[in-house]
NUMIVEX-848939 format. One line per field, with one value per residue (C-alpha): residue in three letters; z, y, x. Coordinates in steps of 0.05 Angstrom, whole numbers, plus 32768, in hexadecimal, padded with zeros to 4 digits. Layout:
% residues N
residuo	c(Ala|...)
Z	c(Z|...)
Y	c(Y|...)
X	c(X|...)
This chain:
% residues 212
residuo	c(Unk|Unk|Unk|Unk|Unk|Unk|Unk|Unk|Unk|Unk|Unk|Unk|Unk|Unk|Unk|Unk|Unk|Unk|Unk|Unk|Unk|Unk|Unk|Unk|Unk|Unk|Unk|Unk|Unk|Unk|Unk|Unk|Unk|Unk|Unk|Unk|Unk|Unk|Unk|Unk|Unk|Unk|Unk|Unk|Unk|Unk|Unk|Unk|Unk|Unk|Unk|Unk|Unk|Unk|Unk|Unk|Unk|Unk|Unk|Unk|Unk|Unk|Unk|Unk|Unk|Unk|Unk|Unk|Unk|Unk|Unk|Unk|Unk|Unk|Unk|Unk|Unk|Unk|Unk|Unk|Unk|Unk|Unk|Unk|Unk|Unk|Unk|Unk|Unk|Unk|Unk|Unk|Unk|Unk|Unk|Unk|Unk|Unk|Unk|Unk|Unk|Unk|Unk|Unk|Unk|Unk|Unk|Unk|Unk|Unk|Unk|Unk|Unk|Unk|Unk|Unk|Unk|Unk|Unk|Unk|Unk|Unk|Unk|Unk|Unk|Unk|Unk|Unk|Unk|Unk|Unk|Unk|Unk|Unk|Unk|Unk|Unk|Unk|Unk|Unk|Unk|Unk|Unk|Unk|Unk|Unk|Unk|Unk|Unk|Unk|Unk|Unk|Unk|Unk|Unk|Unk|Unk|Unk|Unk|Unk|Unk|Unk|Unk|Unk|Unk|Unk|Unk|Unk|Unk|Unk|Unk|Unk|Unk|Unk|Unk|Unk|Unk|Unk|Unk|Unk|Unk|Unk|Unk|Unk|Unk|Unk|Unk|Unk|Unk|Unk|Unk|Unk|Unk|Unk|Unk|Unk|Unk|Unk|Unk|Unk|Unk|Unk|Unk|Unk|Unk|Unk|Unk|Unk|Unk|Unk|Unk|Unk)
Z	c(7E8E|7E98|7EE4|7EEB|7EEE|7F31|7F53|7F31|7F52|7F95|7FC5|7FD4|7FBE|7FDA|7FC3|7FE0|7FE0|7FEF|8039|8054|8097|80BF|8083|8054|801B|8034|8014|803C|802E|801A|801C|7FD2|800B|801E|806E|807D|8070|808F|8076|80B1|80A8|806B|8070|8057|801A|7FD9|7F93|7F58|7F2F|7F70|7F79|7F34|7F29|7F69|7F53|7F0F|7F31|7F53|7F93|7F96|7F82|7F6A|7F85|7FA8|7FC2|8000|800D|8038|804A|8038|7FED|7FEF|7FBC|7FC2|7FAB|7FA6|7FAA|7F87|7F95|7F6D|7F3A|7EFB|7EE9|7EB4|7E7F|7E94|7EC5|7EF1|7EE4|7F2C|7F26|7EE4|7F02|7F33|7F00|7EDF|7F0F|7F22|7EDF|7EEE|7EEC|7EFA|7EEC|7F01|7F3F|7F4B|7F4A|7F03|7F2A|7F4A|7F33|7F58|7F4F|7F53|7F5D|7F83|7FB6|7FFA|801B|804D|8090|80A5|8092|805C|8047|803C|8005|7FE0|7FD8|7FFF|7FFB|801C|801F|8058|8080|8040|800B|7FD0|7FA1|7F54|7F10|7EDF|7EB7|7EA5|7E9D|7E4E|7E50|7E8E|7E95|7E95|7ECF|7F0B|7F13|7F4F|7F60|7FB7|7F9C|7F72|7FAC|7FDD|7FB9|7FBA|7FFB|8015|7FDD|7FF3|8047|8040|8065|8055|807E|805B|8060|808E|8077|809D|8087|80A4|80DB|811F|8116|80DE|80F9|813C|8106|80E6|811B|815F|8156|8172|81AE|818B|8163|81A1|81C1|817D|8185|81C7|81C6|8187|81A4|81C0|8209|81FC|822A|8262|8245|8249|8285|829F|8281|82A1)
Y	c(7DFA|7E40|7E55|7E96|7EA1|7EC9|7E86|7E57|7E82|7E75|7E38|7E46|7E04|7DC4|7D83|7D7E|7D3F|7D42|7D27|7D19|7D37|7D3D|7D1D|7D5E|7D5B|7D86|7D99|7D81|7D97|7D70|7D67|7D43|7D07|7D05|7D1C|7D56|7DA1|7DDD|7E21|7E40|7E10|7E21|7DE7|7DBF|7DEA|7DD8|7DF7|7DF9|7DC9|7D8E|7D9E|7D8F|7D59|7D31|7D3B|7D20|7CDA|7CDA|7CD1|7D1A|7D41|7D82|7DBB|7DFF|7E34|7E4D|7EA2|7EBF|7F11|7F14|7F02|7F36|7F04|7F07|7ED3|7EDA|7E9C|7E9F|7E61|7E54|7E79|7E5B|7E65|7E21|7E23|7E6B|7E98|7EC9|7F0E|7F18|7EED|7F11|7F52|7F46|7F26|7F62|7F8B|7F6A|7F5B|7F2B|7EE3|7EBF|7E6B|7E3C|7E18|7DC7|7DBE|7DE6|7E13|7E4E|7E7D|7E8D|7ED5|7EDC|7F23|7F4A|7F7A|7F80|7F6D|7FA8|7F8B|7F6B|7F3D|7EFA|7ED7|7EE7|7ECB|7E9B|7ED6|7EC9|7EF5|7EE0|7EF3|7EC8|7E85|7E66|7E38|7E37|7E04|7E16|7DF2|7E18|7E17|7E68|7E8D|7EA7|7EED|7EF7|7F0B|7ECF|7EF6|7F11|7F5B|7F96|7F9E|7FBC|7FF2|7FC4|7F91|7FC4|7FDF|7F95|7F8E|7FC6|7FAC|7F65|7F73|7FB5|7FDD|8022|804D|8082|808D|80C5|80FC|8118|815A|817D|81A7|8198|81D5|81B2|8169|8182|81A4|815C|8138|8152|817B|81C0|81CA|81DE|81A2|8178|8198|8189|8137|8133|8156|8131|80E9|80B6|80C8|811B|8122|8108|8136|8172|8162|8157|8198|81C2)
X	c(8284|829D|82B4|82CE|8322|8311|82F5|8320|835C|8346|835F|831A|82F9|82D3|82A6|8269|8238|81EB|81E0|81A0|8196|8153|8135|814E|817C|81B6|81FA|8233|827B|82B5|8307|831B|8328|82E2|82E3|82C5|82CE|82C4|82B6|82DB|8315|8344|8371|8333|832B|8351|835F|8334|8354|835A|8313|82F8|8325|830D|82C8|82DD|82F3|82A9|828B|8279|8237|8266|8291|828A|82B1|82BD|82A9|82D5|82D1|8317|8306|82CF|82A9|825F|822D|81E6|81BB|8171|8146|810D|811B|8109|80BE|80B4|80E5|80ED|810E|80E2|80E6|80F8|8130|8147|8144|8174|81A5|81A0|81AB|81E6|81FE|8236|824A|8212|8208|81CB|81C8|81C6|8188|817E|813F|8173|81A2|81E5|8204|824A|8266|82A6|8298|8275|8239|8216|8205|81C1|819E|81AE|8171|8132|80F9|8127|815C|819B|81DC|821D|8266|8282|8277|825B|826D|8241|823E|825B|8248|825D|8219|8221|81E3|81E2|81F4|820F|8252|828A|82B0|82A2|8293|829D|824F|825C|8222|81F0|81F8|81E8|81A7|818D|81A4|8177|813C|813B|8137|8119|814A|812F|8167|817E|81C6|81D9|81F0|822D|8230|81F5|81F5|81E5|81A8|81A4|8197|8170|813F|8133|812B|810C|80CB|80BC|808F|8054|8051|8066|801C|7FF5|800C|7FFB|7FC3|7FA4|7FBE|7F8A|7F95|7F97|7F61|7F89|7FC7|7FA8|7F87|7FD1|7FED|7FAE)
């Protein structure tokens, strides 16, 4: 089992046991006493060691930590990743990409991503790809992904490029140093070309008609 130092530091940590609910497997989380916990509610989060020791005794399915935006810990959650025996290339290319800690999931089909830094805002989930940084545990098991890095690593610009590849946010950053000529020149046509659209739109017949 190897869990990064970074996590292990963390009174970050809680069991969690499958539940069934609606007739769906779901992961519930867990106090090392068995009631509830919350991921908004710190006093039912524990250290490392507590953790994995209550596990230990039983009655739990494993342990995960809990992301908070203070930590600035990211984890990126691949389902369906494994393709047979193999991994997908999709899912490889984003574990490249991100080239940090990075273990197998529960069930043995996903791939969880561990890295430091910060998530852009927008959107979390989309075709099996989920990225978090807050309001989430996620579950941790220690089953390291051969060579991938055992620690966790500063990735705020790699995690932003998937970011923008995964929910397609094609904005281009702005750039604050051009002019306001500059900027008007961009951005808001002249007249002529204002007449050319208008006059070569569906309805231009009733435009010109207008403008005679």
């Amino acid at each position: 089992m190897i869990i990064p130092q970074t996590l292990r530091n963390r009174p970050q940590w809680v069991l969690w046991r499958l539940v069934n609910r609606d007739g769906k497997p779901t992961k519930v989380p867990f106090t090392p006493a068995g009631t509830p916990a919350s991921v908004s509610d710190p006093n039912t989060w524990t250290d490392f060691e507590t953790a994995l020791n209550a596990c230990r005794r039983g009655g739990f399915d494993g342990i995960g930590f809990v992301l908070t935006a203070e930590a600035e810990i990211v984890c990126v959650d691949l389902d369906h990743a494994r393709n047979g025996t193999d991994w997908t290339p999709e899912a490889m290319e984003i574990v490249r990409l991100l080239n940090s800690y990075t273990e197998i999931s529960p069930s043995g089909e996903g791939l969880h991503i561990w890295a430091l830094g910060r998530l852009p805002e927008g959107r979390r989930r989309k075709n099996g790809v989920e990225m978090y940084d807050s309001g989430r545990f996620i579950t941790v098991t220690g089953e390291h992904l051969t060579d991938t890095p055992t620690e966790l690593q500063e990735r705020t610009t790699e995690l932003a490029d998937l970011h923008r590849r995964i929910f397609n946010d094609l904005r281009e950053p702005k750039d604050n140093n051009l002019s306001q000529q500059e900027c008007d020149k961009s951005v808001i046509p002249d007249d002529a070309e204002l007449m050319e659209r208008a006059m070569t739109a569906n309805n231009g017949a009733k435009f010109m008609a207008l403008w005679n």
